[in-house]
Legacy VTK file of the C-alpha trace (Angstrom):
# vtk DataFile Version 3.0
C-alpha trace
ASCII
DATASET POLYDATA
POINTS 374 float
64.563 89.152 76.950
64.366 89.977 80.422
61.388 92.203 81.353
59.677 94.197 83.899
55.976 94.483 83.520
54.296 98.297 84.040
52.449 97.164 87.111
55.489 95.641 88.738
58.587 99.021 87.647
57.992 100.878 91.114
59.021 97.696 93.295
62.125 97.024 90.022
65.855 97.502 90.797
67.337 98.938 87.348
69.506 95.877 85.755
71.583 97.039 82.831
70.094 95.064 79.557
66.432 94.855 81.185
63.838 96.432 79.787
61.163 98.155 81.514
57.745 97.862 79.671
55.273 100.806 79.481
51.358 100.662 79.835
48.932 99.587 77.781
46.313 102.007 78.032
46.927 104.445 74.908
47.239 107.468 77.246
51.116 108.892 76.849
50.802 110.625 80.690
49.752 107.268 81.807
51.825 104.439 80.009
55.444 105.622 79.745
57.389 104.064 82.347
60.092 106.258 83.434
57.743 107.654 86.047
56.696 104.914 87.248
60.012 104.035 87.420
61.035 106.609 90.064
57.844 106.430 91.878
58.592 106.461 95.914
54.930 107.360 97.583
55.255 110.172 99.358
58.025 111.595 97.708
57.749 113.780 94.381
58.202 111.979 91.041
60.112 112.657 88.009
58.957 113.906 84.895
57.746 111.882 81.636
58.700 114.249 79.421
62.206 114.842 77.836
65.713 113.445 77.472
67.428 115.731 80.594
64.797 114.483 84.012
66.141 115.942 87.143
64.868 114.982 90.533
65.735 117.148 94.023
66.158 116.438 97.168
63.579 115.864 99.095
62.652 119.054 101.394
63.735 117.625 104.736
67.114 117.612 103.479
66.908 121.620 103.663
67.940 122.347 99.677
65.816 122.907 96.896
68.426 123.791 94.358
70.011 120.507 94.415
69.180 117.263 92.280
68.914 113.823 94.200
69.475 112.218 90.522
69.409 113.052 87.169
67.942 110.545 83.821
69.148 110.247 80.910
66.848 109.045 78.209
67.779 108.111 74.472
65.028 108.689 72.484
67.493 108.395 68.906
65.127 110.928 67.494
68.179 113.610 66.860
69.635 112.120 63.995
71.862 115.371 63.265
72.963 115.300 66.640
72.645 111.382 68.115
73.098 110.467 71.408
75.625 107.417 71.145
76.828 104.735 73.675
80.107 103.385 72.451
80.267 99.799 74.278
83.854 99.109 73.598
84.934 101.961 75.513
81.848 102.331 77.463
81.888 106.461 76.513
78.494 108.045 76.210
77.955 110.949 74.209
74.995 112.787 75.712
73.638 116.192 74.090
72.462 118.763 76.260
68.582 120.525 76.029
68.993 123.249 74.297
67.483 123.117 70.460
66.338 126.148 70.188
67.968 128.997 67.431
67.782 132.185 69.133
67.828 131.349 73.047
71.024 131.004 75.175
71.957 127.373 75.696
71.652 128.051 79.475
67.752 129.069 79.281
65.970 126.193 78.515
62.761 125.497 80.826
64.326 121.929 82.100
67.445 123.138 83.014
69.428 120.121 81.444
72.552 122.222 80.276
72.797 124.214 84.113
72.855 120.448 85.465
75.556 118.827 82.409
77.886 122.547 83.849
77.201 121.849 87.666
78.471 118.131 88.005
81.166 117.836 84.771
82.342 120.868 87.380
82.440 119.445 90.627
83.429 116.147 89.239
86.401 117.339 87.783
87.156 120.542 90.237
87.905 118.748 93.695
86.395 115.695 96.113
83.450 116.424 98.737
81.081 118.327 96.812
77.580 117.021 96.140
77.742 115.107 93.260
74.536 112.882 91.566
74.391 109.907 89.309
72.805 109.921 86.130
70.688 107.297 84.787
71.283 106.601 80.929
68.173 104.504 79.343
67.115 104.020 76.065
63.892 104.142 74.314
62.668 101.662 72.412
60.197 102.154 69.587
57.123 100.513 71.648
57.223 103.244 74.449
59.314 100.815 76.806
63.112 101.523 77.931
66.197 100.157 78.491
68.165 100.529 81.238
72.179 100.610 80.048
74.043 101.695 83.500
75.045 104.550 86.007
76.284 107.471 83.744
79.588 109.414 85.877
79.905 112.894 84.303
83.921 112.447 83.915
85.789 110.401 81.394
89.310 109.151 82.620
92.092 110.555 80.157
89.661 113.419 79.312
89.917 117.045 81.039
87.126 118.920 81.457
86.703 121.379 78.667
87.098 117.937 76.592
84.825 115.636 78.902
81.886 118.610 78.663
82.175 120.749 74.969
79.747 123.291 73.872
79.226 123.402 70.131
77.052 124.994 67.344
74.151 122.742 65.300
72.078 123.448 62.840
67.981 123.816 63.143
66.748 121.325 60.023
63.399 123.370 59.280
64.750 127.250 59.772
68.598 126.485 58.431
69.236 128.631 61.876
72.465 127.733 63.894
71.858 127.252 67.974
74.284 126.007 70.652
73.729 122.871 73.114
76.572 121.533 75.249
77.615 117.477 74.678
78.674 115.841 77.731
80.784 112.506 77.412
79.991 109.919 80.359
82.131 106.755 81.680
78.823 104.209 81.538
79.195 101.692 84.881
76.935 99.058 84.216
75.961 98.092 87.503
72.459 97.211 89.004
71.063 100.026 91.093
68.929 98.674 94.276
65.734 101.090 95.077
67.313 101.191 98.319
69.944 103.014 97.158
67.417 105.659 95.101
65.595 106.223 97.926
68.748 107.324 99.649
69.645 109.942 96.959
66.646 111.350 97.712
67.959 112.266 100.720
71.237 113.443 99.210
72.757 110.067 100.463
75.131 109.143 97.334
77.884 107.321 99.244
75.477 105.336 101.241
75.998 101.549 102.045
73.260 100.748 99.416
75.107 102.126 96.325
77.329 100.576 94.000
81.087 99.626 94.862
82.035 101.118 91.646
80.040 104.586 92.424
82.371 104.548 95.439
85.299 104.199 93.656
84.813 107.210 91.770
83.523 109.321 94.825
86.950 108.113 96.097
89.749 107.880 93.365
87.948 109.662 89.972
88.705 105.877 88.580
86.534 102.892 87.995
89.329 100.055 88.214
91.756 99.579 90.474
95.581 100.331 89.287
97.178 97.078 90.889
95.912 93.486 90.698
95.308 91.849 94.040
98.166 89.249 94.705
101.109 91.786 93.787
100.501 93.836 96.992
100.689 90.645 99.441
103.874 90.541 99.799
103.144 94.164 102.053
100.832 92.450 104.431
102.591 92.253 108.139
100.628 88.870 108.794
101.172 87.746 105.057
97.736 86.838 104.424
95.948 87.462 101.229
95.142 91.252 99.719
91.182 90.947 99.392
89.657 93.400 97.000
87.383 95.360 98.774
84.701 94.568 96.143
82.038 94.214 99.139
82.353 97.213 101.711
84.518 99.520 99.924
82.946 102.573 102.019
83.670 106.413 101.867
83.424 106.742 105.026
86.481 104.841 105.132
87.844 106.480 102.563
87.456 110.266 103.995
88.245 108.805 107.766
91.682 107.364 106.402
92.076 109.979 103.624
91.795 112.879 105.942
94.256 111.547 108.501
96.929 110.693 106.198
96.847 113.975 104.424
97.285 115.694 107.971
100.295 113.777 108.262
101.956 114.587 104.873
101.439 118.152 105.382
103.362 118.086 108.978
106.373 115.968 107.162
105.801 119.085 104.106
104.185 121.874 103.059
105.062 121.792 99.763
104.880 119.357 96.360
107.679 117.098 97.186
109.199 117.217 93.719
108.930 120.566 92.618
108.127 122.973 95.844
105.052 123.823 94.529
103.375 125.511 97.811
99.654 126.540 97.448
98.267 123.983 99.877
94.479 123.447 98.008
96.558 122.250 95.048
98.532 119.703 96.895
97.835 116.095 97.053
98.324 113.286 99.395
99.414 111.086 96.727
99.358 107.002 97.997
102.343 104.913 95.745
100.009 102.278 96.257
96.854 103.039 95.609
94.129 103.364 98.280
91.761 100.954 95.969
94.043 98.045 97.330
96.091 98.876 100.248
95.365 97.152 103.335
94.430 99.071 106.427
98.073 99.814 107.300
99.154 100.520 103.854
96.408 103.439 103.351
97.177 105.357 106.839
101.035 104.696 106.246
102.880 108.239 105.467
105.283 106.099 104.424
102.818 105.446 101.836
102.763 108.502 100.782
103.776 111.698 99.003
102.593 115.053 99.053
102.606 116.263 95.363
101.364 118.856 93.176
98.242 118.025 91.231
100.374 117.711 88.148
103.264 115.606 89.426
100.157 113.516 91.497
98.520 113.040 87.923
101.575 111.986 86.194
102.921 109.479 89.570
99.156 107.814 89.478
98.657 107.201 86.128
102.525 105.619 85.894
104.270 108.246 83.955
106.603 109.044 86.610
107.852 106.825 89.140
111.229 106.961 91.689
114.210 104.860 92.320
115.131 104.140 96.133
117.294 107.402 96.279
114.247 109.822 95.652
116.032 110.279 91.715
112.628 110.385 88.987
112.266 108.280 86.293
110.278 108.854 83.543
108.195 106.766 81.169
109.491 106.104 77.816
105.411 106.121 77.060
105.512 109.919 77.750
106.490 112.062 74.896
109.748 114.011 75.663
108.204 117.350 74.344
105.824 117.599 76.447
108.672 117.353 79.770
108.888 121.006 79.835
105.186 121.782 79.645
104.664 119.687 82.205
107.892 120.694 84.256
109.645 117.667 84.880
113.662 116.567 83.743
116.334 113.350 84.696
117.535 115.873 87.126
114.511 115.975 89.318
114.289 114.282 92.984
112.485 113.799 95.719
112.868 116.257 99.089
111.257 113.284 101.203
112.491 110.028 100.588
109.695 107.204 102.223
111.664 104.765 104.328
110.140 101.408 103.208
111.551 101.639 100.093
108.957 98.639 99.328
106.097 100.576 98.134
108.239 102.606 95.871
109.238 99.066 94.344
106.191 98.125 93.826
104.853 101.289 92.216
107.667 100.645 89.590
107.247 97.074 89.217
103.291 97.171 88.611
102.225 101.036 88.335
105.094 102.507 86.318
104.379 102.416 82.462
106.940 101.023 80.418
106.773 99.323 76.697
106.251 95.886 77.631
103.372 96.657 80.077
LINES 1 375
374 0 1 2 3 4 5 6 7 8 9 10 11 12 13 14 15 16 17 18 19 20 21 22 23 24 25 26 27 28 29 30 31 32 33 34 35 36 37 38 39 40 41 42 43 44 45 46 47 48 49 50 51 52 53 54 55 56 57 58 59 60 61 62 63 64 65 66 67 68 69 70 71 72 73 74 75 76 77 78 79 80 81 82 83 84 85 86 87 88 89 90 91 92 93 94 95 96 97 98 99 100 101 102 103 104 105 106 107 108 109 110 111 112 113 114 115 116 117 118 119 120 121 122 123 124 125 126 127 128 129 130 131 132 133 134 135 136 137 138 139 140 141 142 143 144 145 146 147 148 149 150 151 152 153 154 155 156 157 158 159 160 161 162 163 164 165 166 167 168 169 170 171 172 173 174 175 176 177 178 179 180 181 182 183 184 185 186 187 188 189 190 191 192 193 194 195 196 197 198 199 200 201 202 203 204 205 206 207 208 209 210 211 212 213 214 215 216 217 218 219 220 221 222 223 224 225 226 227 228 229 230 231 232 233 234 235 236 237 238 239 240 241 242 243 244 245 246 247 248 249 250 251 252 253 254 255 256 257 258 259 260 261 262 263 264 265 266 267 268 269 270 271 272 273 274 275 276 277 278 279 280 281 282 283 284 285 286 287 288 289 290 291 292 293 294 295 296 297 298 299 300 301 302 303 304 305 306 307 308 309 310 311 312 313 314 315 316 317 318 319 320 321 322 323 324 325 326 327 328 329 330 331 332 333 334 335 336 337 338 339 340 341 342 343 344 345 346 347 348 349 350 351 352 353 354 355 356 357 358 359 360 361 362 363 364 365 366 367 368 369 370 371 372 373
């Protein structure tokens, strides 16, 4: 089993599957090892109490109302309510901190349940806003921890009223109901570097230190890229290999090429170009291939592009909807017909822009676009 001593935890990386051992010294305060953990000197610590541990910024950042990081700890006490990590789909089901009959789920002295509302929100609502990662360990019955991964409060495939749900539970000694929210988390198990935690405590989350698949998230909401490597080359002027950015994939990047190309799409449109949807916060500057693989070219290209509703964007990324060289939709057999209308989209539908390299369309339906045998 691989195993951190207490002495050694504040010089530790966090390693999914290694466990962090506490002290021997039969004091509580003193032994348990998430603090010691999180332990920068001169910086303020995290608590040792609880399963919800929020840390802020530090002060020179300006903000004392916003968390650097956030941990998660399992202690599998709650066995009305259980905390559970599902490894085949890599879903954790965290409860929030309210147990309490009587008191509003939003008053407890931690403030767990204002933190589960604030980042499901922003995860879910729009990109740029300060977002933290949580920490999910869990306890094991001689004091020590495990660390499991990076806990993202969004669950591809899952909206936000179903990603973040607050329910009613029952109090085992009084019989009395209460309500406590129950947040489901996509689990990256990645290795976290202390250089990286030391960043977040200066409200650096996209810094060079963190995690390529953190980044991903920050950039796309997804955690895996939507086209495999070698079926993009074919787009590359020089025709060299597509490299994954799995080493440098950098939002700064991201927002310098993101921001540009949006620009662009708006002067080509000012409106979704599928169904003239025209209230510019809810448009997106959709790329056919994604920006998770494109080359350089490929993600400042408007050709590259389309600007689309958030619904039509949802639908075109996630391969339900794809076009043929004349701007005409087609739609995936995978998507049920009844929902067409809910969704607003028919045959009859068509682009207003039609991109002139009618190769990226191709390979949006070759590799993107859902279809029975794929």
């Amino acid at each position: 089993m691989d195993t951190v001593s207490f002495k050694d935890l504040p010089m530790s990386n966090l390693v999914p599957e290694r466990v962090y051992l506490s002290g021997d010294t039969g004091n509580y305060t003193r032994d348990e090892p998430i603090q010691r953990i999180f332990k920068f000197d001169g910086y303020r610590g995290i608590g040792n109490m609880g399963g919800i541990r929020r840390t802020m910024l530090h002060p020179s950042n300006g903000s004392s109302e916003e968390e650097a990081f956030i941990v998660l700890v399992n202690s599998g006490a709650q066995l009305n309510w259980p905390n559970v990590y599902d490894t085949a789909s890599g879903i954790l089901t965290y409860h929030g901190d309210n147990q309490k009959p009587g008191r509003d789920h939003l008053s407890t002295k931690q403030a767990g349940n204002k933190a589960f509302i604030k980042y499901f929100r922003r995860s879910y609502e729009g990109f740029g806003e300060h977002i933290v990662p949580f920490f999910y360990f869990e306890k094991l019955p001689d004091g020590s921890v495990k660390y499991i991964g990076l806990a993202v409060p969004y669950v591809e495939g899952l909206d936000a009223s179903e990603a973040l749900t607050l329910e009613r539970f029952n109090e085992n000694q009084t019989g009395e109901d209460f309500e406590n929210l129950v947040g489901r988390f996509t689990v990256l198990r990645t290795t976290v570097t202390r250089e990286w935690l030391l960043d977040l405590k200066h409200g650096k989350i996209d810094s060079e230190n963190a995690p390529v698949e953190w980044l991903r998230f920050l950039a796309e909401r997804a955690f895996d890229p939507h086209v495999e490597p070698f079926q993009v080359q074919s787009l590359n002027r020089n025709k060299k290999k597509v490299k994954m950015e799995s080493i440098g994939y950098r939002m700064a990047s991201f927002r310098k090429t993101q921001g540009r190309f949006r620009r662009e799409l708006l002067k080509r449109n000012d409106c979704c170009e599928l169904c003239g949807m025209a209230v510019e916060p809810l448009l997106v500057a959709s790329h056919i291939i994604p920006w998770s693989v494109a080359d350089e070219h490929q993600r400042q290209d408007p050709d590259n592009g389309l600007l689309l509703c958030v619904t039509h964007d949802a639908l075109f990324d996630k391969g339900f909807i794809t076009f043929e060289d004349d701007g005409r939709i087609l739609i995936s057999e995978m998507f049920p017909r009844q929902e067409w209308q809910r969704l607003s989209i028919d045959e009859m539908m068509h682009l207003s822009h039609i991109p002139r390299n009618k190769a990226y369309m191709h390979l949006h339906r070759a590799n993107i676009f859902k279809t029975s045998s794929r």
